[in-house]
N, C-alpha and C positions, 0 to 999 in steps of 0.2 A: 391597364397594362397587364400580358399577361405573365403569369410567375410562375415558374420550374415547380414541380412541388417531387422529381422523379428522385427518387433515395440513390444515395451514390453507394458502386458496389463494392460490396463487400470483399469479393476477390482482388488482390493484388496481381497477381499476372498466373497461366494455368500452363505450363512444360510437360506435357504429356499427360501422363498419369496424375503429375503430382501438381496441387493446388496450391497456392499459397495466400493465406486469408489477413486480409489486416488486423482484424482479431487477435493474433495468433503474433503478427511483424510488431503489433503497438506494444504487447505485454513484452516480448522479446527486449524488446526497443528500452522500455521502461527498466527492467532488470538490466540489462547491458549498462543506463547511463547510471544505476545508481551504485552496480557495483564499482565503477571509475569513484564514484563520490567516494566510495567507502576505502578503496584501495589508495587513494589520496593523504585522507585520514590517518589509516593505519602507517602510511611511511612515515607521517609528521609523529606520529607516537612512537617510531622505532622500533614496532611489530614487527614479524617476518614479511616481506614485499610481496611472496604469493600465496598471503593465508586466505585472504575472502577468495583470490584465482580456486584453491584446492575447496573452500569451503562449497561456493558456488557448485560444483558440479554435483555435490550432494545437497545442498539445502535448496536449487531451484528445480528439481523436479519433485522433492520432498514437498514442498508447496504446492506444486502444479497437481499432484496427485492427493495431498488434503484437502484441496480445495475442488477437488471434483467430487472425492468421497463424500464429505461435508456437503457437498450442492445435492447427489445425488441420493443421500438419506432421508432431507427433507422434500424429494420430488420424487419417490421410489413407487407412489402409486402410478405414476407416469413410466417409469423406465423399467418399471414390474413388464409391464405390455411391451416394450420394446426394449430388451436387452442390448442391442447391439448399438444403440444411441449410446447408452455409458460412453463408449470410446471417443465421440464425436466430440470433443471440446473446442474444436474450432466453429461450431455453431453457438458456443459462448456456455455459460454453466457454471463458473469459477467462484465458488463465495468468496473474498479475502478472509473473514475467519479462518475458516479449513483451511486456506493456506500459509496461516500464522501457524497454526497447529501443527503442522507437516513442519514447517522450516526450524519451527524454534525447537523439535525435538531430535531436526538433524543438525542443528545447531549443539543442541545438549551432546550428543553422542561423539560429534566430531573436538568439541571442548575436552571434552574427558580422555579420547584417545589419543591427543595433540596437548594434551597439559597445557591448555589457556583457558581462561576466565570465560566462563559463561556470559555474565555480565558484562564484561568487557569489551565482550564481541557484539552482544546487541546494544551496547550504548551507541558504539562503531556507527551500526548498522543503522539504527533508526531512522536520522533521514533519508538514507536509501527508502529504505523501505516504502517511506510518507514520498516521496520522489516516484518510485514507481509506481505504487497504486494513482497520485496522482496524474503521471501519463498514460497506464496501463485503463483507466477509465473511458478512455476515448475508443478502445477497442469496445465496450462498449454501446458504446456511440455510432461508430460504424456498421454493429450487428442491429441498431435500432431497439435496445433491449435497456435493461435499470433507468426505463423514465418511470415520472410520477403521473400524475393524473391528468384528465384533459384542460387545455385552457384556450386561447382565443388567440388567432395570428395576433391580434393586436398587443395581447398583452407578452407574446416575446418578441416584438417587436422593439416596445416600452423598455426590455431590458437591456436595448441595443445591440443584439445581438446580430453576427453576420449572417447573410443571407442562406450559406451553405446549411449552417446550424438549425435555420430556422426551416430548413424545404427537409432536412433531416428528423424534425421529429414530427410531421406530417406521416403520420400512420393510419394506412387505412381509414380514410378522406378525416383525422380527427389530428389536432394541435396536443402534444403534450409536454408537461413542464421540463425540462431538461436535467434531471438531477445528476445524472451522470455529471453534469459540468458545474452545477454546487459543487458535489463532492471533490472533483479536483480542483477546484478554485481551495475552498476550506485545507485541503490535506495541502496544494502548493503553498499558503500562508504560514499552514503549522512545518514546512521544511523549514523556511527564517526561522519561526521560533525558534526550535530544536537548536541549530545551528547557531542562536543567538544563547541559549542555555548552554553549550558547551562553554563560553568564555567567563559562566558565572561559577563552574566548578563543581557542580553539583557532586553527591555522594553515588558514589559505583552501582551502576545499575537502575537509579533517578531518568536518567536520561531516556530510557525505552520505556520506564513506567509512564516519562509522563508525555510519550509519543504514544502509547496506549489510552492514555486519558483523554487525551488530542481529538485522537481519530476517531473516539468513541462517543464523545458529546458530540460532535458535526454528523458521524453515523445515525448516531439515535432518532436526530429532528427529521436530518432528511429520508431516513426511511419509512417514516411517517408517511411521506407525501410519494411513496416508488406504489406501484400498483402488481410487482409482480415476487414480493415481498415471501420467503422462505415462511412458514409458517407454522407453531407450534398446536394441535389439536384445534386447529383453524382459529382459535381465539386469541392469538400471543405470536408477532410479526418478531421472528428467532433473532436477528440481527438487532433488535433494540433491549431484548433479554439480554445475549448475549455483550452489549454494550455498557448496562448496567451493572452486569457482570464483574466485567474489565474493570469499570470506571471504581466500582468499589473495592476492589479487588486489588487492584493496584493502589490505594490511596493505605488501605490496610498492610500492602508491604512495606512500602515507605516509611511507615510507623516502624511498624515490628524491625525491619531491617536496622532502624536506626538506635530502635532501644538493645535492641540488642546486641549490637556491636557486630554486627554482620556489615556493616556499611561504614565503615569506618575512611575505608579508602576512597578518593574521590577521582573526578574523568580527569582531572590530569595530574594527577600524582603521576611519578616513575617517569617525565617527561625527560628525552634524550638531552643529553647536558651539552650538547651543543645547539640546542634548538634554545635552551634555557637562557647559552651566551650568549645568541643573535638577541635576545628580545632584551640581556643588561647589556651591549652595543649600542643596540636603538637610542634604548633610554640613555647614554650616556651622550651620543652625538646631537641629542636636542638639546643636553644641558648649556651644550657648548655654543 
């Protein structure tokens, strides 16, 4: 029988001049549903109703541009020769690092000049976060770019995978492992987590540390197996440094926060006292 193996395009539809790449529609897409997540959230906390609307317009191109600068530092012998590729980010480029680094310092700026919680915001935020990168990976996937190394129709076949999938990472007549959809499978699990750790109460600011820990032990293994891997003095795959980084790094503020009494407050302390009545209501009409 014979079987497709033609890569589906990358463009979404072309209006003259202007192009529009799924690349570009999926991350969109992914930021969009996870600010709904986040904006949800924050009315059940009794936050202001357009604080991630106001944050959003500063922390996602804060992002979008750390995470270009960040791609494009550790690929500068490349874009030395072609300066005007910089701009092209819709041919793909985006490390999520550099875009953690961009958002959580327009995150910082925007806390301090709007007198809220730092932490509070990223606790907010963090399954958004684990939520977009996990959609925003299939952009991606569409550019045919963060697979791992080559392997055999048969064996993604074996992982059951749908046939688009499979004719998608047919690259240049060779089979490669899919990590792009590891990654989102791992980061969509750790959204439950997260979401299952809000309801144990954690200490302020627990909650993004340990979406940072999350996303960084799933990070680590699989960028082992990506083949086009950001690289430090070619001997040291930057994403797994920078992974272990995180992982210890946040494990050591969790301590200090807590010995020190920086962390005293927890994700749902200051809960609306009418959200508090609905949930002694609950409890009292099952008594009954």
């Amino acid at each position: 029988m014979f079987l497709s193996t033609q890569p589906l395009d990358p463009v979404v539809v072309e209006l003259g001049p202007l192009t529009i790449y799924w690349y570009g529609l999926i991350i969109g897409l992914g930021a969009l549903i996870g600010y709904f997540l986040a904006s949800k959230e924050t009315k059940r906390r009794g936050l202001p109703a357009d604080l991630f609307a106001d944050l959003l317009i500063i922390a996602l191109p804060a992002g979008i541009i750390g995470a270009r600068i960040y791609y494009v530092i550790f690929r500068w012998e490349t874009y030395s020769q072609n300066p005007g590729a910089i701009f092209a980010i819709w041919e793909g480029g985006l490390a999520i690092h550099g875009g953690l680094i961009g958002a959580a310092i327009a995150v910082f700026v925007f806390a301090k000049v709007k007198g809220h919680s730092f932490w509070q915001i990223m606790d907010i935020a963090a399954p958004s976060i684990l939520l977009a990168q996990a959609i925003g990976r299939w952009g991606n996937f569409m550019n045919q770019e963060a697979h791992g190394g080559p392997v055999s129709r048969e064996f993604l076949e074996g992982l059951f995978l749908p046939e688009f999938i499979i004719n998608q990472m047919y690259i240049n007549g060779t089979y490669y492992h899919p990590t792009f959809l590891y990654e989102s499978i791992w980061s969509l699990i750790g959204v439950a987590v997260l979401l299952y750790l809000r309801r144990v109460n954690l200490r302020q600011g627990e909650l993004f540390l340990s979406y940072l820990i999350w996303y960084s032990i799933g990070r680590f293994f699989i960028e082992g197996m990506r083949t086009d891997s950001l690289m430090i003095a070619d001997l040291l795959r930057t994403a797994q440094v920078v992974s272990l980084l995180l992982i210890v790094g946040a494990v050591i503020l969790i301590i200090y926060r807590r010995k020190s009494g920086l962390a005293d407050r927890r994700y749902l302390d200051e809960m609306p006292k009418k959200t508090n009545q609905n949930v002694g209501q609950k409890k009292k009409k099952k008594k009954k």
